[in-house]
C-alpha positions as CSV (number, residue, x, y, z in Angstrom):
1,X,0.0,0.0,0.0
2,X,1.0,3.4,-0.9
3,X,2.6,5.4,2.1
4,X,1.2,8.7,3.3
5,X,4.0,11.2,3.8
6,X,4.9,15.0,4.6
7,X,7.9,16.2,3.2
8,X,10.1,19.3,3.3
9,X,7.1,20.8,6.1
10,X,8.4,24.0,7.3
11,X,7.8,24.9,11.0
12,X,8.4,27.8,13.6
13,X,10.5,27.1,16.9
14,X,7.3,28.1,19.1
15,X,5.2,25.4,16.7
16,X,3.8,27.0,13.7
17,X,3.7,25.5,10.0
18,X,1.8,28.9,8.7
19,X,1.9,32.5,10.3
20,X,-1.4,34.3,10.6
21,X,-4.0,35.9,8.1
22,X,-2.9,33.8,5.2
23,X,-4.5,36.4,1.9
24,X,-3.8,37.0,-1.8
25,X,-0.9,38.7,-0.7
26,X,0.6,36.4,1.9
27,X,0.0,33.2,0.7
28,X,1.8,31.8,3.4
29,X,0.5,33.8,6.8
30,X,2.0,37.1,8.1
31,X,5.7,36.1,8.3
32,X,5.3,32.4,7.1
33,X,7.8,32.8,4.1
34,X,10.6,33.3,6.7
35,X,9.8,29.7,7.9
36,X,10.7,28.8,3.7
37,X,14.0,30.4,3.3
38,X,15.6,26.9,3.4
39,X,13.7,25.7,0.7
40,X,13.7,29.0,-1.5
41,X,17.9,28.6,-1.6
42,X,18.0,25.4,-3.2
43,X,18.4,24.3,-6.5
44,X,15.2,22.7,-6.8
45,X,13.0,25.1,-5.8
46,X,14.5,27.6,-8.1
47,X,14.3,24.9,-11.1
48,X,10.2,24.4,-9.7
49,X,10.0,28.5,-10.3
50,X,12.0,28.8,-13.7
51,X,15.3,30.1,-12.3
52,X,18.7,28.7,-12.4
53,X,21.4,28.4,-9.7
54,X,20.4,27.3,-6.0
55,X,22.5,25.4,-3.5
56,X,22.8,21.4,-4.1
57,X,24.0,20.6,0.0
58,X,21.8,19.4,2.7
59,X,18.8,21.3,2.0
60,X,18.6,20.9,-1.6
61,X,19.0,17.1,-0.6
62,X,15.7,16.9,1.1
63,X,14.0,19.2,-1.0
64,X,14.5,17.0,-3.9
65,X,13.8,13.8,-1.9
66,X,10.6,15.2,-1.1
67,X,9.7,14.9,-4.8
68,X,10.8,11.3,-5.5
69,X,8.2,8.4,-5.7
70,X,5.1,10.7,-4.7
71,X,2.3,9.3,-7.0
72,X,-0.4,11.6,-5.7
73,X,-0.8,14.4,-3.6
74,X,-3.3,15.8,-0.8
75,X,-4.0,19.2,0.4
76,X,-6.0,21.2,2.3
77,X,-8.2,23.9,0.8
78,X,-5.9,26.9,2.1
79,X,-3.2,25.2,0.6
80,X,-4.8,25.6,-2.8
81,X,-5.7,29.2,-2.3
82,X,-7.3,31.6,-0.4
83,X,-10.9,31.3,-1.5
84,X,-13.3,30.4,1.1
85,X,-16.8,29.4,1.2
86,X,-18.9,28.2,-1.7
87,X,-16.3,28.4,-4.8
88,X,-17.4,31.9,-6.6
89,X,-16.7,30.3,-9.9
90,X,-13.4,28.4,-11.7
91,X,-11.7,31.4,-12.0
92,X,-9.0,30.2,-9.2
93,X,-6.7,27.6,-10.2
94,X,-4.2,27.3,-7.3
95,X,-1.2,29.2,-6.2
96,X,0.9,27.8,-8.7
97,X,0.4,29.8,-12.2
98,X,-0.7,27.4,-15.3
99,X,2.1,24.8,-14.5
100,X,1.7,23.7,-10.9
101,X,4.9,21.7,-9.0
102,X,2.9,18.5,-8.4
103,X,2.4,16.6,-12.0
104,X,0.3,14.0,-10.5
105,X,-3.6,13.7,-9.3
106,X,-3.7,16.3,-6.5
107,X,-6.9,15.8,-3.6
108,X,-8.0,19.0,-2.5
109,X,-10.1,18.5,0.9
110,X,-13.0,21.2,1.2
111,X,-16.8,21.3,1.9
112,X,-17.8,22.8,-1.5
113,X,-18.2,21.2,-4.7
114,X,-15.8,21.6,-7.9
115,X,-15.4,19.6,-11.1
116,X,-12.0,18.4,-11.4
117,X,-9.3,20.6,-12.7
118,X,-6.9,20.1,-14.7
119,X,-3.5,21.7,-15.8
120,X,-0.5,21.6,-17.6
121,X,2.2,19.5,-16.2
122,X,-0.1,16.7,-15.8
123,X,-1.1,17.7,-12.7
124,X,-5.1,17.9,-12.1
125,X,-6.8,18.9,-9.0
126,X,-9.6,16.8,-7.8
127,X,-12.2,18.3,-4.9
128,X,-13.0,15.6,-2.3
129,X,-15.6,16.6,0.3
130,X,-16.1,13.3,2.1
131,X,-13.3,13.6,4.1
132,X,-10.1,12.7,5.2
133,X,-10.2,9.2,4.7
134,X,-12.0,9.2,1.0
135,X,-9.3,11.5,0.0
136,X,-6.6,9.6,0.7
137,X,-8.1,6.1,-0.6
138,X,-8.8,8.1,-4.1
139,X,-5.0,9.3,-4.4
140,X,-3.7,5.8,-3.0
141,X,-5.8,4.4,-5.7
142,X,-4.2,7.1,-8.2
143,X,-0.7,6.4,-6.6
144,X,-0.6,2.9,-7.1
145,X,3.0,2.1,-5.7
146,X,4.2,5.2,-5.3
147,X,3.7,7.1,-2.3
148,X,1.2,9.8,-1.3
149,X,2.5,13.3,-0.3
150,X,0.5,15.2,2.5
151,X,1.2,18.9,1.5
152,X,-0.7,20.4,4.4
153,X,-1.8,23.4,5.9
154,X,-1.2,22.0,9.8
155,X,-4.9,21.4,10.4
156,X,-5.0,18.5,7.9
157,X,-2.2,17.4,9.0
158,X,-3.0,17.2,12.4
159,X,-6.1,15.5,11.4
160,X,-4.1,12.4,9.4
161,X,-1.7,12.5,12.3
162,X,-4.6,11.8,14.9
163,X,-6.4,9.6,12.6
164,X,-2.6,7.3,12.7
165,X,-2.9,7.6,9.1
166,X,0.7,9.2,8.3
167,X,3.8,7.0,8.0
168,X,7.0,9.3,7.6
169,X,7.4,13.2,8.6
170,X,10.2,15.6,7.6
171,X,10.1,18.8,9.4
172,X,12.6,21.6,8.6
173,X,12.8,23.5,12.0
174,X,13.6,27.0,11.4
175,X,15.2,29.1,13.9
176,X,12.0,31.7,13.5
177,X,9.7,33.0,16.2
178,X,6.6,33.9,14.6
179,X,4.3,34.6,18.2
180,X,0.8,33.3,16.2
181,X,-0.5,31.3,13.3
182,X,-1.1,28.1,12.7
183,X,-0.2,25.7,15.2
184,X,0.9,22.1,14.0
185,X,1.0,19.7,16.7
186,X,-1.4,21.5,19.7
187,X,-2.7,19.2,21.9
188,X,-1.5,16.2,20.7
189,X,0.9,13.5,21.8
190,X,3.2,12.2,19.5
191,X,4.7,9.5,21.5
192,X,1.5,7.9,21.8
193,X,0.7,8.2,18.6
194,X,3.9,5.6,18.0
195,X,5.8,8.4,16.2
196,X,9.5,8.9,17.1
197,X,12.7,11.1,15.7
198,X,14.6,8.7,13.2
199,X,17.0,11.1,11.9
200,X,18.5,15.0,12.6
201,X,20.6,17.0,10.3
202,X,21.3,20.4,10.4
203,X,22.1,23.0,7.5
204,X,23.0,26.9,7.6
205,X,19.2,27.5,7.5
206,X,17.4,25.0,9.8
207,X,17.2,21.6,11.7
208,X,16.4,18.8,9.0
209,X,14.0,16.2,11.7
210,X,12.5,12.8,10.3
211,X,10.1,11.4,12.4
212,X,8.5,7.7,11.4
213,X,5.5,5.9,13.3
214,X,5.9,2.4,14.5
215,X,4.2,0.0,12.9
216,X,1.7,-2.3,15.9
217,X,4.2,-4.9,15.6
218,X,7.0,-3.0,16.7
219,X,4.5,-0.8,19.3
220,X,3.7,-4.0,20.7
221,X,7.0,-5.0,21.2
222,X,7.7,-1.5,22.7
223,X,5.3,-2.4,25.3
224,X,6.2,-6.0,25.7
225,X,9.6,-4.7,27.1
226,X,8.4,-2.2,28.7
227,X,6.3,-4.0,31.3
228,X,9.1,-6.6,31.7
229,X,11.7,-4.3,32.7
């Protein structure tokens, strides 16, 4: 089965994926692109946007690996845009311009209707508003044995994280203070949730962290030990 996965997930020292009154203008909160400047040196990112040049170390490591095997990706509805309520019309087609980064089936999560959208690139939105779980069989279905790639904002991913649904995490910790925004892991315990830290590695810009969930073999094991020590 195709793993779920979040890749290259920027996030705030005081716990923020997004800074506050996300608009047109500031796509990614009051003071969220500051959390980004990791990803906006690298090689890749510049190739995604048209440029040349970019760094090829650390960062530019994960960035890319963020891209390889994803079959299908999931998002939340302010990750597509800043639209909300009832869609006005089709006018809005995402962030991205007329070639978006994904090239692959992309599952928007939202609570208004939309005929599927696609673009150039091969990439095609798809508007799923039976959940969580609905959108990730359709895009495991579309994945086949690739992986699916959770893009976020924080509160779908802290639905998918409570729901146990999310295999792998790769945060890039950025040594930012943004005060408010969007929080990504309030109120939640991710020990219990099997989840532990598998690898660190820093860069000039920010804290590289992997975290992977057990699988209940290995949780049960955990415990096993655990009561026999």
């Amino acid at each position: 089965m195709a793993r779920l996965r979040i890749a290259s997930f920027s996030v705030s020292l005081d716990g923020f994926g997004a800074g506050p009154d996300q608009s047109l203008d500031a796509p990614l909160g009051i003071g969220g692109e500051r959390l980004h400047r990791w990803a906006f040196e690298t090689r890749t990112f510049r190739e995604m946007v048209g440029k040349q040049g970019g760094g090829t170390g650390t960062d530019d490591h994960f960035m890319r690996a963020g891209f390889e095997n994803v079959g299908a990706w999931i998002l939340g509805r302010n990750m597509f845009g800043p639209v909300r309520g009832p869609w006005p019309d089709d006018s809005w087609k995402g962030w991205w311009g007329d070639v978006p980064p994904y090239h692959t089936d992309v599952y928007v999560l939202t609570h208004h209707p939309r005929e599927p959208l696609p673009m150039a690139g091969g990439t095609t939105f798809h508007f799923v508003t039976d959940g969580i779980h609905a959108a990730l069989r359709r895009a495991r279905e579309s994945a086949g044995d690739m992986d699916v790639r959770l893009g976020g904002g924080p509160g779908v991913i802290r639905q998918y994280l409570q729901a146990g649904l999310v295999d792998e995490i790769h945060l890039a910790v950025a040594p930012v203070i943004l005060g408010r925004g969007e929080p990504l892991f309030t109120a939640m315990d991710l020990a219990a949730l099997g989840y532990s830290v598998t690898r660190h590695e820093p860069s000039p810009y920010v804290m590289h962290t992997v975290l992977a969930r057990r699988s209940a073999t290995d949780s049960a094991a955990i415990l096993q030990q655990t009561q026999s020590a």
